[in-house]
C-alpha positions as CSV (number, residue, x, y, z in Angstrom):
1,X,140.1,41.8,-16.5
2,X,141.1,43.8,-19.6
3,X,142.2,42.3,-22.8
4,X,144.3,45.0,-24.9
5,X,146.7,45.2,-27.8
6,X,150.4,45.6,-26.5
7,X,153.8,45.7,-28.1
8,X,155.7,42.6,-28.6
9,X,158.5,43.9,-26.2
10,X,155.4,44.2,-23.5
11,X,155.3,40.3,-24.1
12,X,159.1,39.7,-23.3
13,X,159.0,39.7,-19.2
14,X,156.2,37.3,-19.4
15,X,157.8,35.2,-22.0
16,X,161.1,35.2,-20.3
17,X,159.7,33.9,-17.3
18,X,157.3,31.4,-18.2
19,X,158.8,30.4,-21.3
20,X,162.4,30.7,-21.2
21,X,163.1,30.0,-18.2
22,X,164.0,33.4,-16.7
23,X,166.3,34.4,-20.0
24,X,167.1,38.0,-19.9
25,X,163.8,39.5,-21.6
26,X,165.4,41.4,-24.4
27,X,166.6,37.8,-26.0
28,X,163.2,36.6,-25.8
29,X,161.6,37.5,-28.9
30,X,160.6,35.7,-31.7
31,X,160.7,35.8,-35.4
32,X,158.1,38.3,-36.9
33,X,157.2,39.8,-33.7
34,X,157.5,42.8,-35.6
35,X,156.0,42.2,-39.0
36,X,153.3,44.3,-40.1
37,X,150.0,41.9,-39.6
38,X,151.7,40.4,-36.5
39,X,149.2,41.4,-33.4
40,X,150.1,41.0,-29.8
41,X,147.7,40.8,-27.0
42,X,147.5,40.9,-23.0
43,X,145.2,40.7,-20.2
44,X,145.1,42.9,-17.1
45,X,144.1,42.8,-14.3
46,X,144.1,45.4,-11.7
47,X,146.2,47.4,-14.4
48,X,149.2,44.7,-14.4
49,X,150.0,42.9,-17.7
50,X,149.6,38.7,-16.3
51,X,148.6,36.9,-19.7
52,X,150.1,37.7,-23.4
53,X,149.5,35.7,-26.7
54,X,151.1,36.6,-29.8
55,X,149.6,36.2,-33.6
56,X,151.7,35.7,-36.3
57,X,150.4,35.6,-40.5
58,X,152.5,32.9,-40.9
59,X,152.0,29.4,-43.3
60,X,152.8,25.8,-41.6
61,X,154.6,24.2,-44.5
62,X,152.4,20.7,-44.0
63,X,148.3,23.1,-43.9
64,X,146.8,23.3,-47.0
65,X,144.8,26.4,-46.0
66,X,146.5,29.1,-48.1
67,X,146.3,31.5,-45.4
68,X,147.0,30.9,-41.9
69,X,148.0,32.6,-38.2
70,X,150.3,31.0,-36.2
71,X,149.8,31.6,-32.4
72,X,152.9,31.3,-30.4
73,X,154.3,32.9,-26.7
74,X,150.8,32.2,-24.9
75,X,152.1,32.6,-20.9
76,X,150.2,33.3,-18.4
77,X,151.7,34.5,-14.5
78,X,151.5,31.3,-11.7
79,X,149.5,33.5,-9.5
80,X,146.8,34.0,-12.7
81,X,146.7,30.7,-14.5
82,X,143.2,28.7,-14.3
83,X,141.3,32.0,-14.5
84,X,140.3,31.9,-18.1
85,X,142.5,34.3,-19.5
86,X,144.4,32.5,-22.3
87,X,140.7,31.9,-23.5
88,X,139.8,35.3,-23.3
89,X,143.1,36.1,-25.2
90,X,141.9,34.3,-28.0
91,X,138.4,35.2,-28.0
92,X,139.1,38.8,-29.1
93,X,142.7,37.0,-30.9
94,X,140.2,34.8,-33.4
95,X,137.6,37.6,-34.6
96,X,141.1,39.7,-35.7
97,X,142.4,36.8,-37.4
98,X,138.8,36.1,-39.2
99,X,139.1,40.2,-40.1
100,X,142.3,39.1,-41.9
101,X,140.4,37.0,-44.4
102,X,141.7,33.9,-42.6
103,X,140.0,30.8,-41.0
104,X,142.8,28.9,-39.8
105,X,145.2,29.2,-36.5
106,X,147.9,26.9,-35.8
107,X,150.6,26.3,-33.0
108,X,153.2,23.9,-31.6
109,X,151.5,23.1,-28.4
110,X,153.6,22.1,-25.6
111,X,152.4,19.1,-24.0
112,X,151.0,20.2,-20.8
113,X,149.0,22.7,-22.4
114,X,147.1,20.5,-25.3
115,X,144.0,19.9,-22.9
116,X,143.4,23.2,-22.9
117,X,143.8,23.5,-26.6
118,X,141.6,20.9,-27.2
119,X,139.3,22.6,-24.6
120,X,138.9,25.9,-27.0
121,X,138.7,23.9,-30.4
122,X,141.9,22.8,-31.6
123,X,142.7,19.6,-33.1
124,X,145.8,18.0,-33.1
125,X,147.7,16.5,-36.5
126,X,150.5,14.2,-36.2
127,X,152.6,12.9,-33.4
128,X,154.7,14.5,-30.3
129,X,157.9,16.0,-31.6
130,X,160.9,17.9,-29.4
131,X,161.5,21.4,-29.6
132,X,165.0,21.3,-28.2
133,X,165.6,23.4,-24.7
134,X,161.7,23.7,-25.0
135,X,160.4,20.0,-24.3
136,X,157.6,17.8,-26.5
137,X,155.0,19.5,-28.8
138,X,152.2,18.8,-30.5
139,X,151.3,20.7,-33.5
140,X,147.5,21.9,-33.3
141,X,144.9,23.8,-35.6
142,X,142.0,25.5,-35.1
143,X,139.0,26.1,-37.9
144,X,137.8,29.9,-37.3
145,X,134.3,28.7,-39.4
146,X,133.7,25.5,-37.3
């Protein structure tokens, strides 16, 4: 298993498929996927793309921390999931962040997933609340110096 930077459109056929519900790909890209200290990642194996996680510089409205990344589209393939690769995602993902003078990452959790988030560090704040189309969420923060 490789983790490498990729493009943001190299995270779209994940995305669509294990996010969106099999959307076309090109309508599955999200705001600031191109901005300039926005930093996409993916694991291979075998060669093949099978894991993506995106990092966005981007403030939740309700952290203090004055800087922040926001970690959103984390999909792994079916055939991949349970093999550690979101974690290894974000163990080269949170040194880059740190490099960026921050110490914070945040995300909207989807439910199913906040056992693993609370597996790699991440505390939750507040209640479940509805993305629409996307189901309930939890939003969830991560101290890079803890």
């Amino acid at each position: 298993m490789k983790v490498l930077r990729i493009s943001a459109q190299d995270t779209f056929p994940i995305r669509s498929k294990m996010l969106f519900n099999g959307q076309p790909a090109e309508t599955c890209q999200f705001e600031g996927d191109d901005e300039d200290q926005t930093f996409h990642l993916g694991a291979f194996i075998e060669g093949k793309l099978v894991s993506v996680a995106s990092m966005y510089f981007e403030k939740h409205p309700n952290i203090e921390e004055p800087y922040q990344y926001q970690l959103q589209g984390m999909a792994t393939l079916p055939d991949h999931q349970y093999k550690g690769l979101s974690s290894a995602l974000l163990q080269v993902a949170f040194p880059i962040v740190k490099q960026n003078l921050c110490h914070l990452v945040w995300c909207n959790a989807r439910e199913e997933a906040i056992g693993f988030y609370k597996k790699v560090g991440f505390e939750g704040i507040g209640e479940l609340f509805e993305i629409p189309n996307l189901g309930q969420h939890l939003l969830m923060v991560k101290y890079l110096d803890k």
